[in-house]
C-alpha positions in Angstrom: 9.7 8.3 -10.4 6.1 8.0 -11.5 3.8 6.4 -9.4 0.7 5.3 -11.5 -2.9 3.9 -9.5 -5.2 1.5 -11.3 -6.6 4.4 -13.0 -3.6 5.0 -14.4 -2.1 2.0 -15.8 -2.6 -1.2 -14.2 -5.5 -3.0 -16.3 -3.3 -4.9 -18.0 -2.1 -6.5 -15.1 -5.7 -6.6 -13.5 -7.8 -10.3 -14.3 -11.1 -10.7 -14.0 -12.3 -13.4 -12.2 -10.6 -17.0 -10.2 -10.6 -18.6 -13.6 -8.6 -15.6 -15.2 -6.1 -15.9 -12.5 -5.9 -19.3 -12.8 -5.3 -18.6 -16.6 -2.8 -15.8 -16.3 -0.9 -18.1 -13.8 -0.1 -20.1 -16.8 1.1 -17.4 -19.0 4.6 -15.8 -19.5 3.1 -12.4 -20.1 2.0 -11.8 -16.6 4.5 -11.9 -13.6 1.8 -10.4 -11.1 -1.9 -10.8 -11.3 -4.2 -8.3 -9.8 -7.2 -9.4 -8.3 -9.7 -6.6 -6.9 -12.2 -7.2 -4.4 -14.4 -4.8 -3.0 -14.6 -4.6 1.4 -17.1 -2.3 2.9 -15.3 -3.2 6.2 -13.9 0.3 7.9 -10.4 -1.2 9.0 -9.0 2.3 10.2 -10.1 3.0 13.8 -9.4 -0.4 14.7 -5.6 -0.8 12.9 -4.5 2.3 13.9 -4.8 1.5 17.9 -3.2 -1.7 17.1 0.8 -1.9 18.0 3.0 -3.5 15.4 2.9 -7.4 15.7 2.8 -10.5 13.0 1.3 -13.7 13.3 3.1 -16.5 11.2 2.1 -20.0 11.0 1.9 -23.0 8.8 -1.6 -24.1 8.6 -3.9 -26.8 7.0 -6.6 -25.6 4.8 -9.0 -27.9 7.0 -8.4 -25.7 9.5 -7.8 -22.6 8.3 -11.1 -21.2 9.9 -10.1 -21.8 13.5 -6.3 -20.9 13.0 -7.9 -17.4 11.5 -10.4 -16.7 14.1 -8.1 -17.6 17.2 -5.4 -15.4 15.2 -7.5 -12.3 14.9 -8.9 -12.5 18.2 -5.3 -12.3 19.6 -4.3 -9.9 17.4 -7.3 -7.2 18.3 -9.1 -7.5 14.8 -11.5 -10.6 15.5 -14.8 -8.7 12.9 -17.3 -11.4 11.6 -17.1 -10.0 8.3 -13.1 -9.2 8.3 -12.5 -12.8 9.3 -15.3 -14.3 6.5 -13.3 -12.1 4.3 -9.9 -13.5 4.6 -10.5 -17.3 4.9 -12.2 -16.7 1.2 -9.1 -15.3 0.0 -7.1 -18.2 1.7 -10.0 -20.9 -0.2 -9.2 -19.1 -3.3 -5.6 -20.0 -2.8 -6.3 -23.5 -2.0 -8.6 -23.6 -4.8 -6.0 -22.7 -8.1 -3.1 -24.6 -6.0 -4.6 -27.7 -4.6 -2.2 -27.7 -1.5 -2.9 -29.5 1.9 -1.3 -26.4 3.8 -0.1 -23.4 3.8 2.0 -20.7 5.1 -0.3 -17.8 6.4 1.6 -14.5 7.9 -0.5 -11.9 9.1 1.0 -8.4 9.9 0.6 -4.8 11.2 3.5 -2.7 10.6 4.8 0.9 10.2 7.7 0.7 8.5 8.8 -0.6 4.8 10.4 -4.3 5.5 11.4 -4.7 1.7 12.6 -1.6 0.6 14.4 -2.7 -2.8 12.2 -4.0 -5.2 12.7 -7.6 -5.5 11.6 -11.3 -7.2 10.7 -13.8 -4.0 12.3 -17.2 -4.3 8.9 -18.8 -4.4 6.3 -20.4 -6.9 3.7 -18.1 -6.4 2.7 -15.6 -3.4 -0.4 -14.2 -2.2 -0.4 -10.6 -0.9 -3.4 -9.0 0.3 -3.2 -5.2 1.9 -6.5 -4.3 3.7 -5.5 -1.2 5.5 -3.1 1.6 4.6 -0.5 1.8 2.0 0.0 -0.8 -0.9 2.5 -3.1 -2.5 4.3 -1.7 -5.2 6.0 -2.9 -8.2 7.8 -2.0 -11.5 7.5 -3.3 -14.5 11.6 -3.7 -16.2 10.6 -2.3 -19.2 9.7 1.0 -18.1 11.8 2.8 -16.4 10.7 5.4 -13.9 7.4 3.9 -13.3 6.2 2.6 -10.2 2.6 1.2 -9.7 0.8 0.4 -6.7 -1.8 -2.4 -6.2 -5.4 -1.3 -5.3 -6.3 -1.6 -1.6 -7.9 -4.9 -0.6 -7.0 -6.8 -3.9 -5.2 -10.4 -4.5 -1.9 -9.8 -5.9 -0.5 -12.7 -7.0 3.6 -13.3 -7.3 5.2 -15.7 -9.4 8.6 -16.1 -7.9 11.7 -17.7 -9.3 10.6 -21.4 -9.0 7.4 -20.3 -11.3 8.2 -22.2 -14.9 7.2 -18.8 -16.7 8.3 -16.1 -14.6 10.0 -13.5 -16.7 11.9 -11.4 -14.3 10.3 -8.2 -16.0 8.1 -7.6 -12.8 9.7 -6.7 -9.4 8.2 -5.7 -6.2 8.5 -3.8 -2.9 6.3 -3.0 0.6 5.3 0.4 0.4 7.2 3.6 1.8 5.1 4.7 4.8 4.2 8.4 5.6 4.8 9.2 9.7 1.6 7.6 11.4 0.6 5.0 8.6 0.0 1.7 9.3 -0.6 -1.5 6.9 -3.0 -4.4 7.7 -1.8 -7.2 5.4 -1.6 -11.2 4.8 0.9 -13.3 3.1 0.0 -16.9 2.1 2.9 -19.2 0.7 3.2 -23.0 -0.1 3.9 -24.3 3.4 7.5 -25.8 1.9 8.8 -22.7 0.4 11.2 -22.0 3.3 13.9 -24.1 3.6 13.9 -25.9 7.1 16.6 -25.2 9.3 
């Protein structure tokens, strides 16, 4: 398999702005929108002393800036910057989907939870890696070719319940090297799991 970097391939999948998102989210030619945003934050020293944990919690966008802070302050990664960071990728969110609340999921790992590349029963998901190794997808109609999302960017999933999801784009959590770690944050509609 070939694994190709944004260099490499994935402008076509790459938007360039909110309002491009917001655009793209309509279209049926693009199952995954790539968002890049630029961090100066150095994640590594801290993430790496940090055991594996997640935080998951459904939160209203009112108080999305408490939830965040108190979260990353248990977690071991309360920065200024790091937490100003996130809560404007969580408004951006709110922004193009004009929900009350929201699923938030916040994770370190070291190990590859979705091995198989996969379509989430969801509208759309918001994944954001901000330390170590990237989500990766595959676009059906080329076989053999595996790209990987650039570090720190929105990547937006339709999922089955989006009206023009094509099931051409599938996606994975990253294979992990021995010692990686990945920093990342899932937001979801807070009624996308099914209650029990």
């Amino acid at each position: 398999m070939q694994t190709l970097t944004i260099q490499q391939g994935l402008k076509r999948f790459i938007a360039e702005d909110s309002s491009d998102v917001a655009r793209r989210l309509q279209s049926p030619d693009a199952d995954i929108i790539l968002l890049p945003k630029p961090m100066s934050l150095n994640m590594a020293d801290t993430v790496r002393d940090l055991p594996e944990l997640e935080k998951r919690s459904t939160v209203a966008f009112n108080n999305a800036e408490r939830f965040v802070s108190a979260t990353l302050e248990e977690m071991g990664l309360l920065q200024p910057q790091f937490s100003q960071h996130l809560l404007e990728d969580i408004q951006l969110f709110e922004s193009l989907f004009k929900q009350t609340s929201f699923e938030l999921r916040l994770e370190v790992t070291e190990h590859q939870s979705c091995p198989k590349f996969h379509c989430d029963n969801v509208y759309v998901r918001l994944l954001v890696t901000y330390f170590g190794p990237t989500t990766e997808f595959i676009d059906q109609n080329e076989p053999g070719v595996i790209y990987r999302a650039p570090l720190n960017a929105l990547v937006f999933l339709k999922g089955h319940k989006h009206p023009t999801y094509q099931d051409r784009i599938l996606h994975r959590s990253p294979e992990f090297a021995a010692g990686d770690k990945r920093l990342c944050m899932i937001v979801n509609f807070s009624d996308w799991m099914p209650k029990r």
